[in-house]
C-alpha positions, 0 to 999 in steps of 0.5 A: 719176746717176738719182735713180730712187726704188725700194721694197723690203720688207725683213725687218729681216735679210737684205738685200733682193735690189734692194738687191744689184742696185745698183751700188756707190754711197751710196744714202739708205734712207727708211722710208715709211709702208704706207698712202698718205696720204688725200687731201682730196676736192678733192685727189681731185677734181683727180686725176680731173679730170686723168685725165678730161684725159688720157682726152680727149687734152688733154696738153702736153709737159714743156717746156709744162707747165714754161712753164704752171706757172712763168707760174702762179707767176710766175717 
């Protein structure tokens, strides 16, 4: 099963067209908050030194990034 996540606007009636689309099934409904988080500058920092990575080319396949994070947590 996909634990694809979605976010539909609902009006508190009427069920929302994406809700209707979904295969019979228990799904979890989550309330979120409108406005994501603010982000700490050094939060923000590594975000756009990540996208300046990317921009370069300097990219690793899922397998490597799994190998790099578990190595950094030493498991």
């Amino acid at each position: 099963m996909s634990r694809t996540a979605k976010v539909v606007t609902w009006n508190g009636k009427d069920i929302p067209a994406e809700l209707r689309e979904l295969p019979a099934g228990r799904y979890v409904v989550e309330a979120v908050d409108e406005e994501a988080p603010t982000l700490t500058p050094d939060e923000e920092a590594g975000i756009e030194a990540a996208l300046e990575s990317y921009r370069q080319g300097r990219v690793v396949d899922a397998r490597r990034a799994r190998q790099i994070i578990d190595a950094a947590l030493g498991r």
